[in-house]
C-alpha positions as CSV (number, residue, x, y, z in Angstrom):
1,X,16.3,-0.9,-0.6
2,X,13.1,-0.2,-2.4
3,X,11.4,2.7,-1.9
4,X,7.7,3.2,-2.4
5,X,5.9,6.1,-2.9
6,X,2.3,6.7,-2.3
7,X,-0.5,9.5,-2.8
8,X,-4.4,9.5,-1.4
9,X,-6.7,10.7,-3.1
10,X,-10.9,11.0,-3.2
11,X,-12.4,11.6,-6.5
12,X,-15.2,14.5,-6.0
13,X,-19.0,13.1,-7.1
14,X,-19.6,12.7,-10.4
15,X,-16.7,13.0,-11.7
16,X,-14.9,9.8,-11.9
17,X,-14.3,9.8,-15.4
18,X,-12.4,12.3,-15.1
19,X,-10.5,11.4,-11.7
20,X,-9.6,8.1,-14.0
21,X,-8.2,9.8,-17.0
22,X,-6.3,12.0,-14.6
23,X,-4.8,9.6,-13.2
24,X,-3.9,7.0,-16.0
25,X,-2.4,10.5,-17.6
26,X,-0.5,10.8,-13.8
27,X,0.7,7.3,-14.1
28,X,1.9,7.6,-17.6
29,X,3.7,11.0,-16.6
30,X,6.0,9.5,-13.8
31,X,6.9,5.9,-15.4
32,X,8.5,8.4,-18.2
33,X,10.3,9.6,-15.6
34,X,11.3,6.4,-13.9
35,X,9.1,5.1,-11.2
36,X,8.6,1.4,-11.7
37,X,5.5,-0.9,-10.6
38,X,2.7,1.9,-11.0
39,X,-0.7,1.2,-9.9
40,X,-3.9,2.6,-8.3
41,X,-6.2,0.7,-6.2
42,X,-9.1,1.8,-4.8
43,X,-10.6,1.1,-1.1
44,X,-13.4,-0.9,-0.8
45,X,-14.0,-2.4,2.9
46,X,-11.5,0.6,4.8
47,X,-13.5,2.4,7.4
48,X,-13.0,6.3,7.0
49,X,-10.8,5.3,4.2
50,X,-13.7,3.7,2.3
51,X,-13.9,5.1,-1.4
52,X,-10.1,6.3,-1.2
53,X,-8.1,5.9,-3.9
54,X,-4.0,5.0,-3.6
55,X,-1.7,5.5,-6.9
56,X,1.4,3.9,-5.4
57,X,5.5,3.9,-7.4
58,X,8.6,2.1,-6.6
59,X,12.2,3.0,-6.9
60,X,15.3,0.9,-6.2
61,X,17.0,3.3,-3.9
62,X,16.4,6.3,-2.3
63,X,18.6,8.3,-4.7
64,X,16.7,6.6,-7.7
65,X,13.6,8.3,-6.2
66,X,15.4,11.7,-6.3
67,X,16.4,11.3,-9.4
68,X,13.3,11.0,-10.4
69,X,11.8,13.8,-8.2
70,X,14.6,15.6,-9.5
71,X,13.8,15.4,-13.1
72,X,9.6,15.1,-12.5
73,X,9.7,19.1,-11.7
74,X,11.8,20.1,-14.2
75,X,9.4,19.1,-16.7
76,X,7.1,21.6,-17.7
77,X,3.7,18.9,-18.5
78,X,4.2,18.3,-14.8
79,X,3.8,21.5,-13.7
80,X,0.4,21.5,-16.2
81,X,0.0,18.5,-14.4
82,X,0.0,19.6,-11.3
83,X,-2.7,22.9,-12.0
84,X,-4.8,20.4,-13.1
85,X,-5.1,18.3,-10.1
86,X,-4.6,21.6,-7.8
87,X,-7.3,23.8,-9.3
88,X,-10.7,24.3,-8.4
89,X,-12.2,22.2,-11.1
90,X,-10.1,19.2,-10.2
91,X,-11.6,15.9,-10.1
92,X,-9.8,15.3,-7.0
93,X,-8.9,15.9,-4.2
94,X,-5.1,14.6,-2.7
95,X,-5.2,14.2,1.1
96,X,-2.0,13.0,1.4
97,X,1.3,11.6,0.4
98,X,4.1,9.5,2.2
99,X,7.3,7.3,1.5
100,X,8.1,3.6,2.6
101,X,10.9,1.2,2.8
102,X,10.2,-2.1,2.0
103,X,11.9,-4.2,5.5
104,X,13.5,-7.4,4.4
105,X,12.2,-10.6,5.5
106,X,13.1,-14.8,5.8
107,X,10.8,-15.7,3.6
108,X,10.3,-16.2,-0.3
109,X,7.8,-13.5,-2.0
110,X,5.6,-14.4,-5.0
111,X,5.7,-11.4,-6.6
112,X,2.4,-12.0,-8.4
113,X,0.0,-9.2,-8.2
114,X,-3.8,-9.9,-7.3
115,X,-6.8,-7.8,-8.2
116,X,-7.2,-7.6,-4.4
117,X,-4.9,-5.7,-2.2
118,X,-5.0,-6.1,2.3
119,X,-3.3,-3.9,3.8
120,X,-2.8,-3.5,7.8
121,X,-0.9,-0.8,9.7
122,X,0.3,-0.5,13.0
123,X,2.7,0.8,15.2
124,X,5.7,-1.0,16.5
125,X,5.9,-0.9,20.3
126,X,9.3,0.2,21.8
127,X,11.7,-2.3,21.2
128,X,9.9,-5.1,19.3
129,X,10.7,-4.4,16.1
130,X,12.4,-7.6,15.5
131,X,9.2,-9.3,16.9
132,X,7.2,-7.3,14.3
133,X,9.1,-8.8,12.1
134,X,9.2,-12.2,12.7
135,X,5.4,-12.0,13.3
136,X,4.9,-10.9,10.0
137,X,7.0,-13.6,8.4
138,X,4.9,-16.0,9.9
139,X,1.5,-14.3,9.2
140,X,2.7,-14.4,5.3
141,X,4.2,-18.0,5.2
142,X,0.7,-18.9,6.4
143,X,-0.5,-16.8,3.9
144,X,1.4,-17.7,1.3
145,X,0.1,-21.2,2.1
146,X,-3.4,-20.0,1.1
147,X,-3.7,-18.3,-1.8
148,X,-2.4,-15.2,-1.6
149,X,0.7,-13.5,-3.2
150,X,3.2,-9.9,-2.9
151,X,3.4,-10.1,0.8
152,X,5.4,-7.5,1.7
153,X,6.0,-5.5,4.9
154,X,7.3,-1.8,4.8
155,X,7.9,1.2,7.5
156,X,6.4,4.1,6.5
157,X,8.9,7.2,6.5
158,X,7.6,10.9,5.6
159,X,4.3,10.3,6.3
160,X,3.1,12.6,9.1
161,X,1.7,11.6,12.3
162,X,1.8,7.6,11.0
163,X,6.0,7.8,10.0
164,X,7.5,4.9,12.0
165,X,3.9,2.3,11.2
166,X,4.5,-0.5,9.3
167,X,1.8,-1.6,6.7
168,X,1.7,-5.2,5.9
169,X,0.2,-6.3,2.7
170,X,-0.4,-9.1,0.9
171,X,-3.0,-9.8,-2.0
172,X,-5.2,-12.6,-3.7
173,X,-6.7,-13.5,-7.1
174,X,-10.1,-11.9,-6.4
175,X,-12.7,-11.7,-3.3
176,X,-13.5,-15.1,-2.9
177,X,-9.9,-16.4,-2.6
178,X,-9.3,-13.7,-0.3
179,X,-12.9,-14.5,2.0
180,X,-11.2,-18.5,2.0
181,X,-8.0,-17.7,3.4
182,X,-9.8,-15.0,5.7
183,X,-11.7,-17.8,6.9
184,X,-8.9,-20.0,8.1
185,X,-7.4,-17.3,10.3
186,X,-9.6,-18.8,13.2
187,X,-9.9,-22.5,12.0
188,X,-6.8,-23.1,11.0
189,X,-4.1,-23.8,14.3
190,X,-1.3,-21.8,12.4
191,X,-3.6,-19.1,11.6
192,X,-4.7,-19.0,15.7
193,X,-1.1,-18.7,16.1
194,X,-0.7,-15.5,14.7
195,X,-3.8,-14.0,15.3
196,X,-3.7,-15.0,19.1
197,X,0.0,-13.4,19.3
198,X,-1.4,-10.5,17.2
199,X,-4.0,-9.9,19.5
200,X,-2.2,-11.0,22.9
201,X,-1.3,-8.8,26.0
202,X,2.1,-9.2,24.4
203,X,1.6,-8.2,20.8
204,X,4.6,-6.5,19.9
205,X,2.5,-3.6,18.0
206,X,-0.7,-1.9,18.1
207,X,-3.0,-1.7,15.2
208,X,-4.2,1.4,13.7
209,X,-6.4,0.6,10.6
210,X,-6.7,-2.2,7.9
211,X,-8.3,-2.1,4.5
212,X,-9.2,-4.1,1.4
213,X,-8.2,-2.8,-1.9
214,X,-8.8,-3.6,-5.4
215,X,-6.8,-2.9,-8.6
216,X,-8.3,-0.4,-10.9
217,X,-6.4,-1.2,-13.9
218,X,-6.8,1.7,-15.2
């Protein structure tokens, strides 16, 4: 069951050198510690989210992650760590943190990572969780058909008023392969398929916000 962990975070004006180094220092801290797959992306077409920046980690299992909880605060650079980003000087400012479980699905994931990250969220209605997922095997199998690569849908758990939402994502090699498959959506007859049950009278969720993302490679 992998877990993955996620903090938001806005980096105050003028001061994204520093947010940066911050954070590559951040990133460094906890894959010492054991978190696996550590990256930040930053939002660039989100709504209210625009500008946001996501440092996300993944752990095996839930007791892998508190392991690694476990041993992150006994560590006294964390706790320096953490007055850094805290304080009234900080570069940043955190708005909020969640956890997720990744929900298995019939289909084969590419694992590849993009430089562009999609991610959609919404909540399941009452009783159609199966049908969320089955609709997002087929949105990524139509996907996957176009380009784009790490499809993965997981619940969100922890996470305030949004635990219970699923967040789909799925990612491509830059802009302009994502703008192609974006494209076939409405023109393709699979891609009508999912986008007419998605936005039917009998979708089995209701959206609640979507975003594209890029990799900082920090």
């Amino acid at each position: 069951m992998t877990l993955l962990s996620s903090s938001l975070a806005r980096c105050r004006a003028g001061r994204r050198d520093e947010f940066m180094a911050l954070a590559l220092e951040g990133m460094k801290l906890f894959e010492r510690h054991g978190a696996h797959q550590t990256r930040l992306l930053e939002a660039l077409t989100a709504g209210e989210q625009h500008g946001m920046f996501v440092l996300t980690n993944e752990f095996p299992t839930a007791e892998a992650y508190g392991t690694f909880v476990d041993e992150l605060y006994r560590d006294a650079e964390m706790e320096a760590f953490l007055a850094r980003i805290t304080g009234v000087d900080s570069p940043l400012l955190i708005e909020s943190r969640s956890l997720a479980v990744e929900i298995p699905l019939d289909h084969d994931r590419n694992a590849t990572r993009g430089s562009i990250a999609e991610v959609y969220v919404a909540r399941p209605l009452p009783g159609r969780f199966d049908s969320c997922r089955e609709l997002a095997a087929g949105a990524f199998s139509f996907l996957a058909q176009h380009g784009a690569s790490n499809c993965r849908l997981t619940q969100l758990r922890n996470a305030g008023s949004r635990t219970g939402s699923l967040v789909a994502t799925w990612e491509f090699e830059n802009m302009r392969a994502r703008g192609m498959a974006d494209d076939l959506w409405w023109t393709d007859s699979k891609g009508r398929e999912v986008m007419e049950e998605l936005s039917g009278s009998h979708a089995p969720m209701t959206p609640l916000s979507a975003g594209i993302y890029r990799d900082v490679h920090v």
